[in-house]
TORDRENVO-606092 format. One record per residue: residue in three letters; x, y, z of N, C-alpha, C, O, CB in turn. Coordinates in Angstrom, 1 decimal, padded with zeros to 4 digits, always signed. Glycine has a CB too. Layout:
N
 lolo    nc1    nc2    nc3   cac1   cac2   cac3    cc1    cc2    cc3    oc1    oc2    oc3   cbc1   cbc2   cbc3
  ALA      X      Y      Z      X      Y      Z      X      Y      Z      X      Y      Z      X      Y      Z
...
// end
This chain:
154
 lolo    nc1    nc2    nc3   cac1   cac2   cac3    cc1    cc2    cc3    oc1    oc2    oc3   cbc1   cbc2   cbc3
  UNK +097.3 +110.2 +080.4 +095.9 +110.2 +080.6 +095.6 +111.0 +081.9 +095.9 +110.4 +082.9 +095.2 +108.8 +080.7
  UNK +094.9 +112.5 +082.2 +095.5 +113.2 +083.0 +093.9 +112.5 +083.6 +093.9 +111.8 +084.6 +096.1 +114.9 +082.7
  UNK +092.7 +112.7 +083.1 +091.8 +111.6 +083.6 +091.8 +111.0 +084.5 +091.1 +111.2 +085.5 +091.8 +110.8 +083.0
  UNK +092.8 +110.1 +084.2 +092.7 +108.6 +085.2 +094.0 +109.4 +086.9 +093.9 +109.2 +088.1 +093.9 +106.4 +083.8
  UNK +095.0 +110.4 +086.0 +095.5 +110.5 +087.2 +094.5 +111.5 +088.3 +094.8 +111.3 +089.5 +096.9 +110.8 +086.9
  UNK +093.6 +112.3 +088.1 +092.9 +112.8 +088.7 +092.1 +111.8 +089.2 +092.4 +111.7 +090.4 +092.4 +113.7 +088.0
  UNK +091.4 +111.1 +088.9 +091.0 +109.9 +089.6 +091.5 +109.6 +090.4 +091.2 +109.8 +091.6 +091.0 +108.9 +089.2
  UNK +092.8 +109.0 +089.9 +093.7 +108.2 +091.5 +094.5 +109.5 +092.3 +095.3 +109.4 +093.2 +095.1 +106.9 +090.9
  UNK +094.0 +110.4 +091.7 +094.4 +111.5 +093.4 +093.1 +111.5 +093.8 +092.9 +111.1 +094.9 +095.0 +113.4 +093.4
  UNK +092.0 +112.0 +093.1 +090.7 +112.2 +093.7 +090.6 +110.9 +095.2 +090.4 +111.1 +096.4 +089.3 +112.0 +092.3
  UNK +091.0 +109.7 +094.6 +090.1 +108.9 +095.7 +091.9 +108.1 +096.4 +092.1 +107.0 +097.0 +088.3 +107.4 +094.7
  UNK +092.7 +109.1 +096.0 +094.0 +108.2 +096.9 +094.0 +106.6 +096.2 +093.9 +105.6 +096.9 +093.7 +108.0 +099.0
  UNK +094.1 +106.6 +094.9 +094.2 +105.3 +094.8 +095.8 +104.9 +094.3 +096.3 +105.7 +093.6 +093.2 +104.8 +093.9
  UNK +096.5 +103.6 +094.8 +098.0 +103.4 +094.2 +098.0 +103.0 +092.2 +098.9 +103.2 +091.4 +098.7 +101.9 +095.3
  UNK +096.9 +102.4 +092.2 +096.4 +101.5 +091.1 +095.6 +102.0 +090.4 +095.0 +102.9 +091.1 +095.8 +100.3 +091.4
  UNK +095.1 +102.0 +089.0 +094.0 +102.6 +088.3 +093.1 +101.1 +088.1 +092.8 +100.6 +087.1 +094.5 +103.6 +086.7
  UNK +092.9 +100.7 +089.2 +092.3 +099.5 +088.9 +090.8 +099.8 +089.6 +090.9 +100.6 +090.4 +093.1 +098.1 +089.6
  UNK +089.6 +099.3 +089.3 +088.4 +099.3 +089.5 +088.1 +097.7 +089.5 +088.1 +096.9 +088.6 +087.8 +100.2 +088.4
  UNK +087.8 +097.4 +090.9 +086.9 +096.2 +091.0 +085.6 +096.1 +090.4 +084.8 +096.9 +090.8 +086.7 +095.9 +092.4
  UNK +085.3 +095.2 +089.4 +084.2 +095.3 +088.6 +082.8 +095.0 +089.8 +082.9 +094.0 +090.5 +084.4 +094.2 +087.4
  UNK +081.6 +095.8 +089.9 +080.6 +095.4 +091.1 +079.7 +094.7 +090.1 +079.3 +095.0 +089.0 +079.8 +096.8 +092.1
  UNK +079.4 +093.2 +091.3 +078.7 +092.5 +090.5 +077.8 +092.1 +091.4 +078.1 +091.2 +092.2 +079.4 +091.6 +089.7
  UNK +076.5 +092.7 +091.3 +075.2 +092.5 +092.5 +075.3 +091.0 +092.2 +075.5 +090.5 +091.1 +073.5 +093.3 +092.3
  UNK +074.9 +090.2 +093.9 +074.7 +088.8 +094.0 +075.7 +088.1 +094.0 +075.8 +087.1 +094.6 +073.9 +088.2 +093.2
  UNK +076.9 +088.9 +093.1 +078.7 +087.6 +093.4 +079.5 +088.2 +094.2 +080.4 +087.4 +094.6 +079.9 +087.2 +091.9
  UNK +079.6 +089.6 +094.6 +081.0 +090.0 +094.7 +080.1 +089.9 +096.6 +079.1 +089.3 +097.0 +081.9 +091.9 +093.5
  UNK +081.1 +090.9 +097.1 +080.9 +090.8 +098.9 +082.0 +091.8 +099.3 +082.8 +092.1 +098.5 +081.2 +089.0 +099.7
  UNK +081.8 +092.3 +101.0 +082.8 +092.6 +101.7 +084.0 +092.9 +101.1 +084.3 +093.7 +100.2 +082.9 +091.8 +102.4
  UNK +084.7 +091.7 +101.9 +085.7 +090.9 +101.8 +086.8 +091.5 +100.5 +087.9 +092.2 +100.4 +085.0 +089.4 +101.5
  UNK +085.9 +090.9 +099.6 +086.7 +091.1 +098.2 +086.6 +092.5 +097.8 +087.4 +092.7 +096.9 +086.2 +090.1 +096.9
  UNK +085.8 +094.0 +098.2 +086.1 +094.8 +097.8 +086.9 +095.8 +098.9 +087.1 +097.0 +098.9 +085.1 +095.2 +097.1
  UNK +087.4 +094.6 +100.0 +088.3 +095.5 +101.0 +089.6 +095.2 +100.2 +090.4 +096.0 +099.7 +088.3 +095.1 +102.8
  UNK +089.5 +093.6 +100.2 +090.9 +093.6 +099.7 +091.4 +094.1 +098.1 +092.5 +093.8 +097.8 +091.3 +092.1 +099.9
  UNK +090.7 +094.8 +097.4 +091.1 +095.4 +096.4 +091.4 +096.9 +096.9 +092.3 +097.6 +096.3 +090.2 +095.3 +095.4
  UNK +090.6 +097.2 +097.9 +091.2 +098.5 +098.5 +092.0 +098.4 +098.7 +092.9 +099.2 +098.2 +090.9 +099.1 +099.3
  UNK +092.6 +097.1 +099.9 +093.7 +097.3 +100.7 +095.0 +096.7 +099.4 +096.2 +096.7 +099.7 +093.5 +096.2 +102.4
  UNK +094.6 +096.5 +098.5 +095.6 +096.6 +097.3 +096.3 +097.6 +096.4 +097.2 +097.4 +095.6 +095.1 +096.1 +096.5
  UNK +095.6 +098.7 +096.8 +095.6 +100.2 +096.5 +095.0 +100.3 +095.0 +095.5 +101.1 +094.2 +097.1 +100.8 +096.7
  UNK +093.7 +099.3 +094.8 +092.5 +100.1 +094.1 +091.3 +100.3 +094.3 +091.3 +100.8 +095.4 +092.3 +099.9 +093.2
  UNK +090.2 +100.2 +093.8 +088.9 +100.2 +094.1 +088.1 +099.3 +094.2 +087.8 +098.6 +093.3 +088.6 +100.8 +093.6
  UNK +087.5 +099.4 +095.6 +086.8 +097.8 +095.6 +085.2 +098.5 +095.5 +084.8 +099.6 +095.8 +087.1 +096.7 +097.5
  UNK +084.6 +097.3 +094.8 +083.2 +097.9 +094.9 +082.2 +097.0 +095.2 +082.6 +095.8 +095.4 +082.8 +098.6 +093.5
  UNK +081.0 +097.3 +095.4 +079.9 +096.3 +095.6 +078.5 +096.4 +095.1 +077.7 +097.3 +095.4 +079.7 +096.2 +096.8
  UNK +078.4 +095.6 +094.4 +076.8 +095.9 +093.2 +076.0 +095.7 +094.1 +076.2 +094.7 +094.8 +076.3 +094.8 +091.6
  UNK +074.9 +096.5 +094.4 +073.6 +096.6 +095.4 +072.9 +096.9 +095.0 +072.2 +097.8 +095.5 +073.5 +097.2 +096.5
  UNK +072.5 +096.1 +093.4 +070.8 +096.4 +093.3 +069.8 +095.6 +093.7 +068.6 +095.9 +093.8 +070.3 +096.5 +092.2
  UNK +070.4 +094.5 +094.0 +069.7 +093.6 +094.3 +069.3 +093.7 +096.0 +068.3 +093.3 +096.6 +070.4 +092.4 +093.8
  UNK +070.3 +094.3 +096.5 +070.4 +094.5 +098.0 +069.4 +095.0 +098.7 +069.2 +096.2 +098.4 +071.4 +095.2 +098.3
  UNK +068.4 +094.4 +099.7 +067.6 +094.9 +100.5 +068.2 +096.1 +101.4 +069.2 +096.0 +102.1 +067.1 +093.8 +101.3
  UNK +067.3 +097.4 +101.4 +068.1 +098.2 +102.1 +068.4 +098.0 +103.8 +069.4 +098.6 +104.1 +067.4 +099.4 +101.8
  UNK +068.0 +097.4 +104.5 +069.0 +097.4 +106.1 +069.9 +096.5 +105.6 +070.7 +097.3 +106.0 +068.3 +096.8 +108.0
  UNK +070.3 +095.9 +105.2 +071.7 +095.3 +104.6 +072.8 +095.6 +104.1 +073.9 +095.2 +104.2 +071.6 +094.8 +103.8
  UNK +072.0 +096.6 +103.1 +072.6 +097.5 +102.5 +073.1 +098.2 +102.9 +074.2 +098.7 +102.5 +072.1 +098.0 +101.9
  UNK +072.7 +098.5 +103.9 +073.2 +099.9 +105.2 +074.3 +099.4 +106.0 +075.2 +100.2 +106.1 +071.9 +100.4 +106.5
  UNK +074.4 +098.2 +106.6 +075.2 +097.0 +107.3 +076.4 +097.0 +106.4 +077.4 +097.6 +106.7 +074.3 +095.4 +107.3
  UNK +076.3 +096.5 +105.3 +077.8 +096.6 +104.3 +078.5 +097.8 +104.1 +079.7 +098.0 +104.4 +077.5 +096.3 +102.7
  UNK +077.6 +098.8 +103.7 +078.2 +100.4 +104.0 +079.1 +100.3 +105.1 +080.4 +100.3 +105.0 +077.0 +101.4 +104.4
  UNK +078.4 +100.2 +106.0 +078.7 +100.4 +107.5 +080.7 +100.1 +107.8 +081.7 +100.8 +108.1 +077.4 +099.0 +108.4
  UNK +080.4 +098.4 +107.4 +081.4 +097.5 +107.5 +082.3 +098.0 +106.5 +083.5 +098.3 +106.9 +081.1 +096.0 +107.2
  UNK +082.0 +098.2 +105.6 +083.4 +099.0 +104.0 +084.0 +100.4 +104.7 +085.2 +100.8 +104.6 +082.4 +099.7 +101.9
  UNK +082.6 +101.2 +105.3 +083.5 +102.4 +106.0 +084.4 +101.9 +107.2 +085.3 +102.7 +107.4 +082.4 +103.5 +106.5
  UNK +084.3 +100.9 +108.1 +085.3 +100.9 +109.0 +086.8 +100.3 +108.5 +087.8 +100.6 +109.1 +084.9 +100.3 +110.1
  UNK +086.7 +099.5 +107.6 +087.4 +098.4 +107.3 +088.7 +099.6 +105.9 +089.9 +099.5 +106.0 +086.0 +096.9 +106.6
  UNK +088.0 +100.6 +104.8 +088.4 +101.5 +104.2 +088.0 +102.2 +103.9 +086.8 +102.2 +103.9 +088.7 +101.4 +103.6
  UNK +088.7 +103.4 +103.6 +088.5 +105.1 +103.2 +087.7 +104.9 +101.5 +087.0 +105.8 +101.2 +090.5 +106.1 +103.2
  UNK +087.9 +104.4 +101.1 +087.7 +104.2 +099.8 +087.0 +103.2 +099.3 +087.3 +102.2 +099.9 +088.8 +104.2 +099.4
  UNK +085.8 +102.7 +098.3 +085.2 +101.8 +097.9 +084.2 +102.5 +096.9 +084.0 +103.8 +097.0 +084.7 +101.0 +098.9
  UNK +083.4 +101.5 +095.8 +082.2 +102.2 +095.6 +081.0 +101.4 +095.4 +081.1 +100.2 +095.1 +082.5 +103.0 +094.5
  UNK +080.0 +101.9 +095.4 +078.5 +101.5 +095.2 +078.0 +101.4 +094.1 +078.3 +102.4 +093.3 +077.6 +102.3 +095.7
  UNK +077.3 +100.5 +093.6 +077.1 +100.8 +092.0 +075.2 +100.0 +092.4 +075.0 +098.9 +092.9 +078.6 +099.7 +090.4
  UNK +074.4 +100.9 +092.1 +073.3 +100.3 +091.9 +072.3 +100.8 +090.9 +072.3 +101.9 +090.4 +072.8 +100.3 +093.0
  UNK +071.2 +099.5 +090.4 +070.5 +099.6 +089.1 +069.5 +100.9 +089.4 +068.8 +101.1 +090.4 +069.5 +098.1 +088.7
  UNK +069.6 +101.7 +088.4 +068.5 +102.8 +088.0 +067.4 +102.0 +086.9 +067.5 +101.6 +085.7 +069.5 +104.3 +087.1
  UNK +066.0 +102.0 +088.0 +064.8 +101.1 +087.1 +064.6 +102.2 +086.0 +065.1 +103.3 +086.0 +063.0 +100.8 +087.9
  UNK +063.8 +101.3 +085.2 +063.4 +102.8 +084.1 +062.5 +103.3 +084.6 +061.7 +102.9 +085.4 +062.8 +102.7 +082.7
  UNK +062.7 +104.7 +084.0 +061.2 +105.5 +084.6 +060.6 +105.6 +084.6 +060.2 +106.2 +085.5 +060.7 +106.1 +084.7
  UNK +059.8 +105.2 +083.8 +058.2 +104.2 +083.7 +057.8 +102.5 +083.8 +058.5 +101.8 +083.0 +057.9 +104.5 +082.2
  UNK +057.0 +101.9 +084.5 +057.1 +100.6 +084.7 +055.9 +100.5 +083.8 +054.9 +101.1 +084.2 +057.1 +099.9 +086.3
  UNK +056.0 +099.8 +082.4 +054.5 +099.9 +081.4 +054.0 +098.8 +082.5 +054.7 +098.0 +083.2 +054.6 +099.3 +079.2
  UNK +052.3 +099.1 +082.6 +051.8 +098.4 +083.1 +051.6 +096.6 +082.8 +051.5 +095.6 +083.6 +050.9 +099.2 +083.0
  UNK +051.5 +096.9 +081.2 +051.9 +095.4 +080.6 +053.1 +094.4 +081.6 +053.3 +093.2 +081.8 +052.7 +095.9 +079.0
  UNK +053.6 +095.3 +081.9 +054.7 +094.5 +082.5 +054.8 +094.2 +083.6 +055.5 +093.2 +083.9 +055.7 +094.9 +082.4
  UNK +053.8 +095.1 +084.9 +053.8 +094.7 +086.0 +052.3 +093.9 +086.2 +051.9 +093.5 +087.3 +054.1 +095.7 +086.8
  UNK +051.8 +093.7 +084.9 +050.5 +092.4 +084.7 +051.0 +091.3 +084.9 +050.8 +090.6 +085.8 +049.9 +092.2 +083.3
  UNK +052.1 +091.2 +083.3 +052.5 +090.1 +082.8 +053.7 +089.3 +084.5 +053.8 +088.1 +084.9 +053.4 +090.5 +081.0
  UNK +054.1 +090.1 +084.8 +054.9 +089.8 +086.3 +054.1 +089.4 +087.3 +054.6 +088.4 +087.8 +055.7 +090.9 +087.0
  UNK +053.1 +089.8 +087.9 +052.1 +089.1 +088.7 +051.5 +088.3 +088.2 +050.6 +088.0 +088.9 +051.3 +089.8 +089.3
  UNK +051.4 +087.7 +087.3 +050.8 +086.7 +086.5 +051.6 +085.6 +086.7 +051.1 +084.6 +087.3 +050.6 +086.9 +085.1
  UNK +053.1 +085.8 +086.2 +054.0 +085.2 +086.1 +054.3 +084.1 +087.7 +054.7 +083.0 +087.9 +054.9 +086.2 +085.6
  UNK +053.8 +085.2 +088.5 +054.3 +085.3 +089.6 +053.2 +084.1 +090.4 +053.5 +083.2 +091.2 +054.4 +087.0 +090.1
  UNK +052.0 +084.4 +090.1 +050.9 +083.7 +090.6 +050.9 +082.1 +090.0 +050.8 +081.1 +090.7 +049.4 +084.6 +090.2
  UNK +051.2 +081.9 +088.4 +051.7 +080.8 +088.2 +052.6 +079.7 +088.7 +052.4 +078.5 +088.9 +051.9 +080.9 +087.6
  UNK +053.8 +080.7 +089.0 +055.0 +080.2 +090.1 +054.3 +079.7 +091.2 +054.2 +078.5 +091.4 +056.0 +081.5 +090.6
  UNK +053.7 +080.7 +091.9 +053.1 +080.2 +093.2 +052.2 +079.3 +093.6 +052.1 +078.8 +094.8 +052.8 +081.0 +093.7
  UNK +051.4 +079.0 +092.6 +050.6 +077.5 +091.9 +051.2 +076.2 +092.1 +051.2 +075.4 +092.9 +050.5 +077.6 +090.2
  UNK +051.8 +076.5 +090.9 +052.8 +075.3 +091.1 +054.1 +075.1 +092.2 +054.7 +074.0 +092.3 +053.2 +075.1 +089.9
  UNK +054.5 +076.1 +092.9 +055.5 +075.4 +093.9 +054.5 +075.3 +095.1 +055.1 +074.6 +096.0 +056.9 +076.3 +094.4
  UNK +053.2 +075.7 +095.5 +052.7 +075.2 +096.8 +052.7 +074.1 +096.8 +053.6 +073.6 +097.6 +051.6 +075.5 +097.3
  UNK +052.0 +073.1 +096.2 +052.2 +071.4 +096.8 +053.3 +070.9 +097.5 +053.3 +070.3 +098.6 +052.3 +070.6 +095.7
  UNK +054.8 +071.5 +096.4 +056.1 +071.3 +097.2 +056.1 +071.4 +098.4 +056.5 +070.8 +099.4 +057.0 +072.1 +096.9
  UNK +055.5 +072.5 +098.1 +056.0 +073.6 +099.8 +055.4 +072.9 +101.1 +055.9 +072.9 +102.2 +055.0 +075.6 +100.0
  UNK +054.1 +072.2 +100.8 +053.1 +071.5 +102.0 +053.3 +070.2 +102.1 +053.0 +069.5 +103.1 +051.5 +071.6 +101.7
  UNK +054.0 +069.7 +100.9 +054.6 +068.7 +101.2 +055.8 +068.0 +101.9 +056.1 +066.9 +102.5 +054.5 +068.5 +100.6
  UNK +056.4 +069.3 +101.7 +057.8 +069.2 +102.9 +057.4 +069.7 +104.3 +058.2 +070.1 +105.2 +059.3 +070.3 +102.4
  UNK +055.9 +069.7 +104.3 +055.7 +071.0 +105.9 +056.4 +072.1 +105.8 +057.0 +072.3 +106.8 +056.4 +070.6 +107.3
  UNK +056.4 +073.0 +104.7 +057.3 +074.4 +104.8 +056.0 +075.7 +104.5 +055.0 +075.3 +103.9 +058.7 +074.4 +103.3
  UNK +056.0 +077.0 +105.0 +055.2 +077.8 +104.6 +055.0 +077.8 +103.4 +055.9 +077.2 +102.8 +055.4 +078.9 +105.0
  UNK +053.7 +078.5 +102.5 +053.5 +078.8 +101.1 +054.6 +079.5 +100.9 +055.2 +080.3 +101.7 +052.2 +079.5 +100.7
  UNK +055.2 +079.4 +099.4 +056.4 +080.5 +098.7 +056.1 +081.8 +099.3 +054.9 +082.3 +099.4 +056.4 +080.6 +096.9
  UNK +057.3 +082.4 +099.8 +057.0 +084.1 +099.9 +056.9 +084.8 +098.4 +058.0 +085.4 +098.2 +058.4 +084.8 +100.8
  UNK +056.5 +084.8 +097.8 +056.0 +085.7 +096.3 +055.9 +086.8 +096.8 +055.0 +086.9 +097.6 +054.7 +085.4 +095.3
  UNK +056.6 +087.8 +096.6 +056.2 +089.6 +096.8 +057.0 +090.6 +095.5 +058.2 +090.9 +095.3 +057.0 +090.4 +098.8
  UNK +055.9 +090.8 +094.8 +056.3 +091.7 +094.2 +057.2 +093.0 +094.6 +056.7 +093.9 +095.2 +055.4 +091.9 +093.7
  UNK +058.4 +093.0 +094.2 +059.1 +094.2 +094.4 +058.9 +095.7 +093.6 +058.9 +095.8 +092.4 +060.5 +093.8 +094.1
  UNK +058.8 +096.7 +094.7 +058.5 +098.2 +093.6 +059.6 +098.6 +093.6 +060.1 +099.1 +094.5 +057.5 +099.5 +093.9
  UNK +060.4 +098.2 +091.8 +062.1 +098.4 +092.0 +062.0 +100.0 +092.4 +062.7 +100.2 +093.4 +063.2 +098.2 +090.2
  UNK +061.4 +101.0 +092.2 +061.6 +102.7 +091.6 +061.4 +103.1 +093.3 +062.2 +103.9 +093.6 +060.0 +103.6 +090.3
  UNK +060.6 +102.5 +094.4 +060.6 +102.6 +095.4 +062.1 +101.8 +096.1 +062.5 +102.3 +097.2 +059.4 +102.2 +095.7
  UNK +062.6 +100.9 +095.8 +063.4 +099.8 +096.5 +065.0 +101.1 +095.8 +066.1 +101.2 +096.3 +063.1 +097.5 +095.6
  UNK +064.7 +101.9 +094.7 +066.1 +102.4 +094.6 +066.6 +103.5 +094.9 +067.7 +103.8 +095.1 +066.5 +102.3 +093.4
  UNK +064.8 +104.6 +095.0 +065.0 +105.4 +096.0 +065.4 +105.1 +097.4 +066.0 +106.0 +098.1 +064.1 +106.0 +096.0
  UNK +065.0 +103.9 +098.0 +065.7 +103.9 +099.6 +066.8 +104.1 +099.4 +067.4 +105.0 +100.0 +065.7 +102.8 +100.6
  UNK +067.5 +103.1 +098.3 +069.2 +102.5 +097.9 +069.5 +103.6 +098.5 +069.8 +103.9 +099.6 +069.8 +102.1 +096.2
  UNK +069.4 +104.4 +097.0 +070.2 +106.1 +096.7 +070.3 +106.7 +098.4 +071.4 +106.8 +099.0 +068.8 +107.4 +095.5
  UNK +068.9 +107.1 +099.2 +069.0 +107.7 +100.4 +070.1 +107.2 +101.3 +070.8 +107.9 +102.1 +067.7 +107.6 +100.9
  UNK +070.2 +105.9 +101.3 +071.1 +105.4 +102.1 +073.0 +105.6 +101.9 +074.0 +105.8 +102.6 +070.6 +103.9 +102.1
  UNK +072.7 +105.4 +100.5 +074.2 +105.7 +100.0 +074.6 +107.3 +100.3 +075.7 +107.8 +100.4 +074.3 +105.2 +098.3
  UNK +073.5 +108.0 +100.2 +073.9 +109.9 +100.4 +073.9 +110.0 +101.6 +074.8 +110.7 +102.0 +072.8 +111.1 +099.7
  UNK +072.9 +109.5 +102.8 +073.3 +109.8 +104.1 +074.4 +109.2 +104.5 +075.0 +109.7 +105.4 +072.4 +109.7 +104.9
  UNK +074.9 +108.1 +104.0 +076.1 +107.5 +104.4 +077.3 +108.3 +103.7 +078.4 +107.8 +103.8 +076.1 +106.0 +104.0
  UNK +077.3 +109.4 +103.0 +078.1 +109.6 +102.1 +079.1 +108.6 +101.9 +080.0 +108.6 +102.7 +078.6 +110.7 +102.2
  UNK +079.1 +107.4 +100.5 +079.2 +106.5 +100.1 +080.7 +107.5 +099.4 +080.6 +108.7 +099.0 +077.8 +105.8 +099.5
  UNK +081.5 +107.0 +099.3 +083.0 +107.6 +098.3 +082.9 +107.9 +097.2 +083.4 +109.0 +096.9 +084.1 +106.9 +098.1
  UNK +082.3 +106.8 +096.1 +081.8 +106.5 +095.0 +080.7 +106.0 +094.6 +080.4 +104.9 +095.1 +082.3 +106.0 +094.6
  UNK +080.0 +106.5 +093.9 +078.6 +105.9 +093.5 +078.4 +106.1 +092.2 +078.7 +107.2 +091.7 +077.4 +106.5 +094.2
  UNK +077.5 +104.4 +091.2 +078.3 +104.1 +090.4 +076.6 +103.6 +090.1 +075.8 +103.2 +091.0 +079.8 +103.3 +090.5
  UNK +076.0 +103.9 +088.3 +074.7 +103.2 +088.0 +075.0 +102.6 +086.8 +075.9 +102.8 +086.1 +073.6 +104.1 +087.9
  UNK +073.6 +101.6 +086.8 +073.8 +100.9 +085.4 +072.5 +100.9 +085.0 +071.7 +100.9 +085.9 +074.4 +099.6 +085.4
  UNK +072.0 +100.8 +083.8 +071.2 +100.5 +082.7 +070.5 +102.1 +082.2 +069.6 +102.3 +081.4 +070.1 +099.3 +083.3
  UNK +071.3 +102.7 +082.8 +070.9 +104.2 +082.1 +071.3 +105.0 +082.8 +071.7 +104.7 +083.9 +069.5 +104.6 +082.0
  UNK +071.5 +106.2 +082.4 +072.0 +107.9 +082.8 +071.0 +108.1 +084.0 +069.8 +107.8 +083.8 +071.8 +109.4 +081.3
  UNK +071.4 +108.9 +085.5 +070.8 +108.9 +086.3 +070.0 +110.2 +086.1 +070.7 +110.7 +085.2 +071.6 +108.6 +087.4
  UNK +068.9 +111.2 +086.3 +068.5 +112.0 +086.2 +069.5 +113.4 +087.2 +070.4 +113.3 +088.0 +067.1 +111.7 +086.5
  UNK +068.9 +114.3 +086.4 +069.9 +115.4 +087.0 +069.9 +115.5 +088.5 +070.9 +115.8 +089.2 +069.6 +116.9 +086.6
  UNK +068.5 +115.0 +089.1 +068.6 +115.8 +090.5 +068.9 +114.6 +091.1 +068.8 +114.7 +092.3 +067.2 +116.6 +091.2
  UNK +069.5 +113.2 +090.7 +070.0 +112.5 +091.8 +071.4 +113.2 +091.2 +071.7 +114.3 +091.8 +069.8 +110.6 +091.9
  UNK +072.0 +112.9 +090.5 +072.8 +114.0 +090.2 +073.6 +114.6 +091.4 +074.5 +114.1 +092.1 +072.0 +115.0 +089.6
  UNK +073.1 +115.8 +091.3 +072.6 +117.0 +092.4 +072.3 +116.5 +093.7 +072.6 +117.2 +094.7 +071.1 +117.8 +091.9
  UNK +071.7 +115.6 +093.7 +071.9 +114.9 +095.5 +072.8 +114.8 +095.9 +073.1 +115.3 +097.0 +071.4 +113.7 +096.0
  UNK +073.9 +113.8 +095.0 +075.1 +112.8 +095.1 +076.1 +114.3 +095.4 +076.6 +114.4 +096.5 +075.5 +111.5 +093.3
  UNK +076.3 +115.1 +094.7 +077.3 +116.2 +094.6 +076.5 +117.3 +095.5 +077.3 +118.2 +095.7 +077.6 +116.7 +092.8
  UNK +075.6 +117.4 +096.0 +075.6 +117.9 +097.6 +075.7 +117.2 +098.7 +075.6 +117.8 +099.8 +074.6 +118.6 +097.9
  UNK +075.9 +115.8 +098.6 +076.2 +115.0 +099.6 +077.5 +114.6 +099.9 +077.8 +113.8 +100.8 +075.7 +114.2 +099.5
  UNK +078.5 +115.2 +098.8 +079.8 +115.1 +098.5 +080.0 +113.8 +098.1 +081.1 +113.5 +097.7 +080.7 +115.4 +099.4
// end
């Protein structure tokens, strides 16, 4: 599979192994030590607030040469239906957990709608000025010109 061995020269890997990135379970830690195993450690960051995001970067670049990023591409259109039915959703939620909330003496729920298409352009910026090793998407084909960012950012 000349493929996979171009791979593992491209990024110096001993292993054709790929740490599966799983936003919210995986961490650090576990995709150093798949590096320092001699394969690929990764870390799912869609969920990831970007200065955090930037912080893990940070830590995987001192720690290894090698790792990758994998974060969600929203769709490209958010039907409005949907960011109705989500603040609706959202205002219900927040209905019913205030009582909780005042009853334990705690602030009202923080409810903030997230603008994923804004929250994945930071992602992306951060991963290209960091030039990130690997960068990795899911729930669809990324458009040409991130593309074209990623591969002039090397």
């Amino acid at each position: 599979y000349p493929q996979v061995q171009d791979f593992l020269e491209r990024f110096h890997l001993a292993l054709p192994v790929i740490q599966a990135p799983m936003a919210g379970a995986d961490n650090n830690a576990l995709a150093i030590k798949v590096a320092a195993l001699g394969g690929m450690g990764s870390r799912g960051m869609g969920y990831t607030k970007p200065d955090l995001m930037k912080e893990a970067i940070l830590q995987l670049k001192k720690e290894t040469p090698v790792f990758q990023i994998n974060l969600f591409l929203p769709p490209i259109l958010l039907p409005n239906y949907l960011t109705d039915e989500l603040n609706e959703k959202i205002q219900h939620l927040y209905h019913y957990l205030t009582p909780y909330y005042q009853k334990l003496g705690l602030d009202n729920p923080p409810f903030v709608f997230v603008d994923i298409h804004e929250l994945f352009k930071q992602q992306l910026q951060i991963a290209i000025d960091l030039k990130v090793p690997c960068l990795s998407f899911v729930f669809r084909l990324p458009e040409k010109e991130i593309i074209a960012s990623c591969d002039q950012s090397g």
